[in-house]
C-alpha positions in Angstrom: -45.5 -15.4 7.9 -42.3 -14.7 6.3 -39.9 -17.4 5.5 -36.3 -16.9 5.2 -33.5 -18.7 3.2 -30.1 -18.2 5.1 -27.9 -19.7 3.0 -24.2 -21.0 4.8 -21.9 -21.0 2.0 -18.1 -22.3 2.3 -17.3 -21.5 6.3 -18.7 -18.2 6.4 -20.3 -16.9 9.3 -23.8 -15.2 8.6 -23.8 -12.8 11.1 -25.2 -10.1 9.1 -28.1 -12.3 7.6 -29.2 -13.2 11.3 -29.2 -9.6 11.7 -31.2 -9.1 9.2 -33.5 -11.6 10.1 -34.1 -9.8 13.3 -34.8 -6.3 12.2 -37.6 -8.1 9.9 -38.8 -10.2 12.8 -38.9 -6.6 15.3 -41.2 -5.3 12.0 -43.4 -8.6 10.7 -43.5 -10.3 14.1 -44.2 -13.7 12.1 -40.8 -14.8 10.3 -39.2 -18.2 9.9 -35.6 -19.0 8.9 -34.7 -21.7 7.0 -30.8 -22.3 7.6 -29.3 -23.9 4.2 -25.8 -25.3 5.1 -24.0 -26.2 1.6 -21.2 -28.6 2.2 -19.1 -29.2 -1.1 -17.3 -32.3 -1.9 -14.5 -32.9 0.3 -12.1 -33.5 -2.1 -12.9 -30.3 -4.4 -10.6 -27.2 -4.9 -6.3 -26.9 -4.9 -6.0 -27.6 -0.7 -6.0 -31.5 -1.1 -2.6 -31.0 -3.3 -1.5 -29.8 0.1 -3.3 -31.8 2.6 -4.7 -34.9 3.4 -8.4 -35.5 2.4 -9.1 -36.0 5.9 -7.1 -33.2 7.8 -9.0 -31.0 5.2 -12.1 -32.3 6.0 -11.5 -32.0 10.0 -10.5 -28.2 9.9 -13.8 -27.9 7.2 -16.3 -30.0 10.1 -14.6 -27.3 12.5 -15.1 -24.0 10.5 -18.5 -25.3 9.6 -19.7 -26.3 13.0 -18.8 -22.4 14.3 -20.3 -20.9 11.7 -23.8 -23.1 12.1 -23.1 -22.6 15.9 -23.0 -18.8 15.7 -26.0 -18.8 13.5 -28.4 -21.1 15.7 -27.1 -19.1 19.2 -28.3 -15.8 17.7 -31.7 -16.9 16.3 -32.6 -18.8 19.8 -31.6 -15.2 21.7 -33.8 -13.7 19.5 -36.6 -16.0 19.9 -36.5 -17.0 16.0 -38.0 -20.3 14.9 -36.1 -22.1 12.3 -34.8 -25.4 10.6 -31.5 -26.3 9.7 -31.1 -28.5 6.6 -27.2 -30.0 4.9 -27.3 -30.4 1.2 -24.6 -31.1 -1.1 -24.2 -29.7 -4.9 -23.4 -27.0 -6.5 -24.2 -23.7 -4.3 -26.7 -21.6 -6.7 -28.6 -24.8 -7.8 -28.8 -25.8 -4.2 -30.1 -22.5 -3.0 -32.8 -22.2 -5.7 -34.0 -25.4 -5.1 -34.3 -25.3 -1.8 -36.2 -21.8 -1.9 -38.6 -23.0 -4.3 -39.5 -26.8 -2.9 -39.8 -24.8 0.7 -41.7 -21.9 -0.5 -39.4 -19.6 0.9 -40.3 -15.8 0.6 -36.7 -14.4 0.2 -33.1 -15.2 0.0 -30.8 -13.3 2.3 -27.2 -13.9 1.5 -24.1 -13.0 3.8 -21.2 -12.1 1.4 -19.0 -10.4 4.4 -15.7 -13.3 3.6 -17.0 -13.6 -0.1 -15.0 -12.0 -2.2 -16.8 -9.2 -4.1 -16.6 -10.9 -7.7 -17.9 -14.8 -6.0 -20.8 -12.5 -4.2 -21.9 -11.1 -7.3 -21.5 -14.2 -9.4 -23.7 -16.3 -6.8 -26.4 -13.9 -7.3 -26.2 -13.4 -11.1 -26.2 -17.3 -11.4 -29.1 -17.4 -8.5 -31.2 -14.3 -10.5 -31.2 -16.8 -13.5 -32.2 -19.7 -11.7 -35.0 -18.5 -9.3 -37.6 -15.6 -9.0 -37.5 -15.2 -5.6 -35.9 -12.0 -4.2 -32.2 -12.2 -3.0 -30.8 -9.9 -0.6 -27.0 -10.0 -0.6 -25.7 -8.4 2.8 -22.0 -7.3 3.2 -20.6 -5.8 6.8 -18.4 -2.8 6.5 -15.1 -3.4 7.5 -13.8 -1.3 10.8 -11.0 1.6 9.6 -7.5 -0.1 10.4 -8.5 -3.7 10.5 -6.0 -4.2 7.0 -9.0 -5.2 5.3 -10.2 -3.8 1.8 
């Protein structure tokens, strides 16, 4: 049995991981995925200079619920088992932790709306903190879409 760490970081969505996750389920048959939503502190970062605590928090509960949403809808299509867990704290301690206490196999990361230097510094800070493989996934952006 392979067990998965899926981390959610900030509101991404972790398509890609999920996808992941299903290519290795077509191959190993026996796979687990432990979702790891990481909620910060509500009243971190520059946006509550701008807005309330609690609007912040509401559009952040929103975001977050998609994401999780999106996430549990593809793994019950594909017939994946898995667990979601919340934690709070900082988001490479978290992860580590998590992966060790649950015995996880491998970390597979979905750094499609992190930006490329965040992405890299999760998984330098995680590579220090853990031995467990990390696999950092990142979707190609379509030609014309104004993304780089």
């Amino acid at each position: 049995m392979v067990r998965l760490l899926i981390p959610i970081i900030d509101v991404c969505v972790v398509t890609e991981a999920v996808r992941h996750a299903k290519v290795l389920s077509r191959n190993t048959h026996e796979i687990t995925v432990e979702l790891l939503e990481i909620l910060p502190p509500p009243d971190q970062g520059r946006v509550v200079a701008f807005h309330s605590v609690a609007d912040q928090r509401q559009e952040d509960l929103r975001a977050r619920e998609d994401a999780v949403w999106s996430a549990r809808s593809m793994l019950d299509q594909a017939h994946i088992a898995y667990k979601l867990t919340r934690a709070f704290g900082p988001v490479p301690q978290v992860i580590a932790a998590f992966a060790r206490d649950n015995k996880c196999d491998v970390v597979v990361i979905d750094a499609s709306c992190l930006s490329a230097f965040r992405g890299l510094s999760l998984v330098t800070r995680l590579w220090r903190l853990t031995t467990i493989p990390i696999t950092l996934l990142h979707a190609a952006k379509e030609a014309g879409s104004g993304h780089r």
